[in-house]
VOBA-1610 file (N, C-alpha, C; in pm, whole numbers, padded with zeros to 5 digits, always signed):
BEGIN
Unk-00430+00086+05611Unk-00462+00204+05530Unk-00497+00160+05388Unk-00586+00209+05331Unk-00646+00144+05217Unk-00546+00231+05051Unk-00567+00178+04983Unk-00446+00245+04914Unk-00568+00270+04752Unk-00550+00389+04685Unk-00655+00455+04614Unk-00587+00459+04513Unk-00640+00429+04343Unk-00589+00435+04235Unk-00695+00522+04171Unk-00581+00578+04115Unk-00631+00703+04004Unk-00655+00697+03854Unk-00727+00689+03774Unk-00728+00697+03654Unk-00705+00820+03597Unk-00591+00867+03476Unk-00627+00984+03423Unk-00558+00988+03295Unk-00578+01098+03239Unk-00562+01142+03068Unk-00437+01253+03115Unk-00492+01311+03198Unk-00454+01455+03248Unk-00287+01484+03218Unk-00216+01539+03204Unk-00066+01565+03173Unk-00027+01647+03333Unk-00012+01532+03455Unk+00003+01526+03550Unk+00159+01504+03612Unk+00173+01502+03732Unk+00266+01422+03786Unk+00278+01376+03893Unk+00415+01335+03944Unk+00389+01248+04104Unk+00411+01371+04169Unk+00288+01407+04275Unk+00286+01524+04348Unk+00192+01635+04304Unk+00096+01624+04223Unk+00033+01683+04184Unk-00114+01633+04275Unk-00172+01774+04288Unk-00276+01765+04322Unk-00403+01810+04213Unk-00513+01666+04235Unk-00635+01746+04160Unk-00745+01761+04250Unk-00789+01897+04206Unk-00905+01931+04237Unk-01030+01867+04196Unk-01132+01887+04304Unk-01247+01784+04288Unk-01311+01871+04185Unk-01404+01820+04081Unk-01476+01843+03983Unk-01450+01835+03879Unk-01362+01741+03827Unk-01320+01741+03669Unk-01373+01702+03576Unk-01464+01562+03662Unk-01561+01540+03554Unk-01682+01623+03524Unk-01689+01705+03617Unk-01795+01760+03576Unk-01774+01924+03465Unk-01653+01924+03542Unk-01590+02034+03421Unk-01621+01976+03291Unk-01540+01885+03284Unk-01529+01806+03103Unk-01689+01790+03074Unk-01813+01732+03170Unk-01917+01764+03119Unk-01976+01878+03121Unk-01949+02005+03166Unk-01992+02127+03084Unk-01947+02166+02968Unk-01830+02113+02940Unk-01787+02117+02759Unk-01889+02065+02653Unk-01978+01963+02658Unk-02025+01912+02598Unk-02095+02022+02493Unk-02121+01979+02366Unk-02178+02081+02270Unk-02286+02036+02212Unk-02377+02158+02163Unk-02481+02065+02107Unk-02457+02023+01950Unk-02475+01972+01861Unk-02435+01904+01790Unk-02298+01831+01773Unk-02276+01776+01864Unk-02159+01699+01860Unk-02189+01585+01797Unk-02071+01534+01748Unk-02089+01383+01651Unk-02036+01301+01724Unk-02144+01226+01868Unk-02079+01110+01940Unk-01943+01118+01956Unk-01842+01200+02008Unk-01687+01231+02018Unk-01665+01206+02160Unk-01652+01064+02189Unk-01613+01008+02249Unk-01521+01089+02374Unk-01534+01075+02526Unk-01662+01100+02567Unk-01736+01209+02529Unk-01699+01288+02489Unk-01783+01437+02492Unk-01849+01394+02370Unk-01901+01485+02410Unk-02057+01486+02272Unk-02179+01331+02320Unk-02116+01243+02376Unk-02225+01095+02388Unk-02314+01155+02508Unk-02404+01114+02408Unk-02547+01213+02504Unk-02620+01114+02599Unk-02566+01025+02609Unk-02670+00894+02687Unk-02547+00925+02801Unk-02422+00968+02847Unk-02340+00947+02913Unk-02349+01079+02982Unk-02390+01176+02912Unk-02440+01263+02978Unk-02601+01262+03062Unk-02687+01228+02994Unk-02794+01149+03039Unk-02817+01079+03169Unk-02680+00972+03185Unk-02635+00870+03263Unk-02584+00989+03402Unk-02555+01121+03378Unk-02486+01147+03517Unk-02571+01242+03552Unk-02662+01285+03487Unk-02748+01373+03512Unk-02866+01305+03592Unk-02866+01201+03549Unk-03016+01128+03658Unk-02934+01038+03730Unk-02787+01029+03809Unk-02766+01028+03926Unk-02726+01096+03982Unk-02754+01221+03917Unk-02762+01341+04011Unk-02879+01385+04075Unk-02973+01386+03984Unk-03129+01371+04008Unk-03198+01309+04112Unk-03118+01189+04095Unk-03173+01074+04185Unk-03093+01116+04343Unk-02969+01118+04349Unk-02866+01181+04450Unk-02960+01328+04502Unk-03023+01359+04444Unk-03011+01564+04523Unk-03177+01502+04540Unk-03244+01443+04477Unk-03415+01426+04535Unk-03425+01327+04628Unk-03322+01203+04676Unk-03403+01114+04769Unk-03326+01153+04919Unk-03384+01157+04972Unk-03364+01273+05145Unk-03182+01184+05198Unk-03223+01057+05196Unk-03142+01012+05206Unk-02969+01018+05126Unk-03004+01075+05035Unk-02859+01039+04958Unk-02810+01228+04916Unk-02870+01236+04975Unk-02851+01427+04953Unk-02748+01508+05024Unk-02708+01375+05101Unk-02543+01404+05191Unk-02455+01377+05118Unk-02475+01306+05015Unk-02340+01234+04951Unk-02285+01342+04826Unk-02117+01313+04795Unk-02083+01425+04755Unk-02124+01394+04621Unk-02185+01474+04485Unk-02178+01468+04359Unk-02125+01450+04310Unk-02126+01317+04208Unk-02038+01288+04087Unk-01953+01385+03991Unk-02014+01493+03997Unk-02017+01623+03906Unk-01908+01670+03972Unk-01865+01694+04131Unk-01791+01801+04190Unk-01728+01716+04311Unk-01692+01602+04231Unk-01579+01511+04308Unk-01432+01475+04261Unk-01361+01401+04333Unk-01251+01284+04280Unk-01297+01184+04297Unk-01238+01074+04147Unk-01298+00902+04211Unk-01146+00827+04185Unk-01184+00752+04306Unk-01080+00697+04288Unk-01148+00509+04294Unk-01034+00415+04261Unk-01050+00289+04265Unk-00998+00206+04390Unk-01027+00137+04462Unk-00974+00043+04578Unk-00897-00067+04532Unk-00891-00113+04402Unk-00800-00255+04341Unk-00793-00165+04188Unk-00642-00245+04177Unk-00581-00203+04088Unk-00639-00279+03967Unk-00683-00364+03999Unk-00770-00458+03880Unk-00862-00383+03783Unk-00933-00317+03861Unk-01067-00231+03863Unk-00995-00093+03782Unk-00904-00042+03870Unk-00857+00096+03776Unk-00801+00030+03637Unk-00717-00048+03605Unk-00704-00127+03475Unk-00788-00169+03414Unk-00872-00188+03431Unk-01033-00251+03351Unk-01053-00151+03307Unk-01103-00007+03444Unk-01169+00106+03374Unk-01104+00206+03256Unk-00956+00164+03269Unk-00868+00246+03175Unk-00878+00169+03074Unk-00876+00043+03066Unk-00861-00022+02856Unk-01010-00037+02867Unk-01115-00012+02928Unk-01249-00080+02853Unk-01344+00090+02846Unk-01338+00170+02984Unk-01431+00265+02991Unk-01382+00389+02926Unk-01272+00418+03002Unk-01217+00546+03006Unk-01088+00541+02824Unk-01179+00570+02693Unk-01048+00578+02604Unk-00941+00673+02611Unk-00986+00783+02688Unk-00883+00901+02660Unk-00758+00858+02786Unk-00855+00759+02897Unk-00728+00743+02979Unk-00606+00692+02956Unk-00461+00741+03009Unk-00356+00640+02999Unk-00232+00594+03097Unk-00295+00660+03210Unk-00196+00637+03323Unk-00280+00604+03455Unk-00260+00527+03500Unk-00300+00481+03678Unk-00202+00545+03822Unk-00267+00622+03888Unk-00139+00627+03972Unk-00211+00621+04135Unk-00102+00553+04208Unk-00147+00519+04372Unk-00182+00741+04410Unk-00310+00729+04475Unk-00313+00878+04492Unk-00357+00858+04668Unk-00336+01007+04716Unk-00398+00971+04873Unk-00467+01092+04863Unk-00593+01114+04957Unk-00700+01204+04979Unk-00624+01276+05069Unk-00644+01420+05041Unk-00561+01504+05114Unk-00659+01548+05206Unk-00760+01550+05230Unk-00828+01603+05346Unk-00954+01479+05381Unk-00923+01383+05432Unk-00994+01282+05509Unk-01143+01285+05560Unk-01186+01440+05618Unk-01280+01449+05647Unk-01414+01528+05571Unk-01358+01552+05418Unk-01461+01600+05316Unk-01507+01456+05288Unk-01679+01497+05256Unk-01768+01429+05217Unk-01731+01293+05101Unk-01704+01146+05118Unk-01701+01101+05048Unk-01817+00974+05024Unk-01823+00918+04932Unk-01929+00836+04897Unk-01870+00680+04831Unk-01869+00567+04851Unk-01834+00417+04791Unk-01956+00357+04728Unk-01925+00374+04588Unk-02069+00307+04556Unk-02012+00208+04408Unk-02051+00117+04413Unk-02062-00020+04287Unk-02065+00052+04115Unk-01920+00106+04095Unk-01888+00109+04001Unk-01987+00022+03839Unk-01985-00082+03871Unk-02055-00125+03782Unk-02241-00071+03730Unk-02282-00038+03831Unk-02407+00051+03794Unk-02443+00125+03783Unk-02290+00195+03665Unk-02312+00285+03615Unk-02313+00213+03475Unk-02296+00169+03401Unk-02312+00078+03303Unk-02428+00039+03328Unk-02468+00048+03210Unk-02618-00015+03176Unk-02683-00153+03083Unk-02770-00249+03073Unk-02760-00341+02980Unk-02875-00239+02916Unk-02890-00296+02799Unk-02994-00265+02695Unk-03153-00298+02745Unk-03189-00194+02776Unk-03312-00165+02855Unk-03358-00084+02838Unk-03506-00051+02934Unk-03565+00084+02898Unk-03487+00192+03003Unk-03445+00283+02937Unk-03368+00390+02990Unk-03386+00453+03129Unk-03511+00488+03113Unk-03549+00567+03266Unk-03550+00471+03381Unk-03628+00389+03381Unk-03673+00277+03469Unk-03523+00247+03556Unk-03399+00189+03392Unk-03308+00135+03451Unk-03196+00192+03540Unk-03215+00332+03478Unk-03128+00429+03562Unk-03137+00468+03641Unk-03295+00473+03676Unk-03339+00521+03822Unk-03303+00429+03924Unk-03321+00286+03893Unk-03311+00164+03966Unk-03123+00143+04016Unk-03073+00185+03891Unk-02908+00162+03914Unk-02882+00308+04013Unk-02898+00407+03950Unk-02876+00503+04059Unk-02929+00517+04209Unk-03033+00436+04239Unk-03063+00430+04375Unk-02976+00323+04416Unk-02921+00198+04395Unk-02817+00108+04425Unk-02726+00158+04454Unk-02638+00243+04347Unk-02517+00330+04364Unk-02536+00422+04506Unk-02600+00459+04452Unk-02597+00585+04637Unk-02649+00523+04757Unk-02718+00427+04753Unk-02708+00338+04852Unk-02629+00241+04917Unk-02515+00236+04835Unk-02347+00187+04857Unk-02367+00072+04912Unk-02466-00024+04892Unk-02434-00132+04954Unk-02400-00281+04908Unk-02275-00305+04974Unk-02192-00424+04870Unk-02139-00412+04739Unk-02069-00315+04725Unk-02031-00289+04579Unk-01936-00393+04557Unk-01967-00467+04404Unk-01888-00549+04345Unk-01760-00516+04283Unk-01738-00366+04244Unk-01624-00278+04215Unk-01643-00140+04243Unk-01568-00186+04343Unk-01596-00003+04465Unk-01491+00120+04388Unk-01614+00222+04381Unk-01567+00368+04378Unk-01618+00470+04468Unk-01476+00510+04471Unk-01508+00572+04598Unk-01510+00750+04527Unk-01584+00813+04551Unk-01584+00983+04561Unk-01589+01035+04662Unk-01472+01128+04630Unk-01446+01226+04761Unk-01493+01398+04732Unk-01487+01459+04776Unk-01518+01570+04758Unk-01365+01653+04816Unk-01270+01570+04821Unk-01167+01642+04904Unk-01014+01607+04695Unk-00899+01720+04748Unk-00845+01731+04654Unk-00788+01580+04677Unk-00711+01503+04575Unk-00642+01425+04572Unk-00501+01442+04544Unk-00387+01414+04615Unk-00239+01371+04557Unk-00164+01247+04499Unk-00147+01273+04390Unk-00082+01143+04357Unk+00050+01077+04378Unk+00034+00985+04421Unk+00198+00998+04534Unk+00258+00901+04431Unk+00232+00823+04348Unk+00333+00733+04205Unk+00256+00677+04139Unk+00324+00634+04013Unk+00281+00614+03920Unk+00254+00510+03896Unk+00169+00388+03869Unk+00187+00241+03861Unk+00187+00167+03737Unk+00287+00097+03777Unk+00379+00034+03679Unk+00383-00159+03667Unk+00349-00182+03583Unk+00384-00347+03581Unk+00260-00435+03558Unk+00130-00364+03560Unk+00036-00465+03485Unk+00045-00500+03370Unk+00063-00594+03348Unk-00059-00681+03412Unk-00069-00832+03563Unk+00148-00815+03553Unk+00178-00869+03627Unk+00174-00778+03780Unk+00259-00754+03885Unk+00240-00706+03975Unk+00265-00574+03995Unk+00218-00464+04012Unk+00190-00262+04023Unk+00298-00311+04150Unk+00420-00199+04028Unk+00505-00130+04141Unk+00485-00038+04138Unk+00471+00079+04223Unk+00506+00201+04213Unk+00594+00247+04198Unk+00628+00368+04177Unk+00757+00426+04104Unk+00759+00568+04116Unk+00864+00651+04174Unk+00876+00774+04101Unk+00850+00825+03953Unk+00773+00956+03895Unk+00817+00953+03767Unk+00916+01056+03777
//
């Protein structure tokens, strides 16, 4: 059984369930004149999920897969959820082992890393990374989206040396 890590900000607990779409909630907050306010207001990050959505709902093929916008993601190595919490995610501050509560909603594994971009021309590169991503093949740091709620069954504890889990 594969075991799923959670990143979140959220004022959660062990046994809590989230509903799919949060990120996309937090990106309908976005405002227009915002001053780069980390995430909200960064308009290239909004940019960034909007044309793999674009790319996701126009190519015939990837139009099964569930939306970034109106999912849960979770991480497969705890390495990966720790990376994404001190490097991507600032508002994040807790990791916790979570399990998919309904198995058979729509989920999608696609290479975390191409969503990050190098310094390039914008359209070209995003179109190119977002067809990789939804084409899920060989991801170097797998994320997985589900379209189903998630439970978080503990909290993980002990990186950088070895994640125990724990009641909180």
């Amino acid at each position: 059984m594969t075991t799923f890590f959670h990143v979140t900000s959220a004022p959660v607990a062990v046994g809590s369930v989230i509903e799919p779409g949060n990120w996309g909630n937090l990106l309908n907050q976005y405002r227009i004149g915002a001053q780069n306010i980390k995430p909200l207001g960064n308009p290239w990050l909004l940019s960034r999920e909007l044309a793999f959505e674009l790319t996701r709902s126009s190519i015939p093929q990837f139009r099964s897969k569930p939306s970034r916008l109106n999912s849960c993601f979770l991480f497969t190595d705890i390495g990966h959820a720790n990376n994404h919490m001190n490097t991507q995610s600032e508002l994040a501050t807790r990791i916790f082992i979570a399990e998919i509560v309904d198995p058979s909603a729509a989920s999608h594994t696609g290479d975390y890393e191409l969503i990050n971009l190098p310094a390039s021309d914008f359209l070209p590169a995003i179109t190119q990374h977002a067809q990789r991503y939804w084409a899920g093949e060989s991801p170097r740091v797998p994320e997985v989206l589900t379209e189903s709620p998630i439970r978080l069954v503990s909290v993980v504890n002990g990186w950088p040396n070895q994640f125990k889990p724990s009641a909180e």
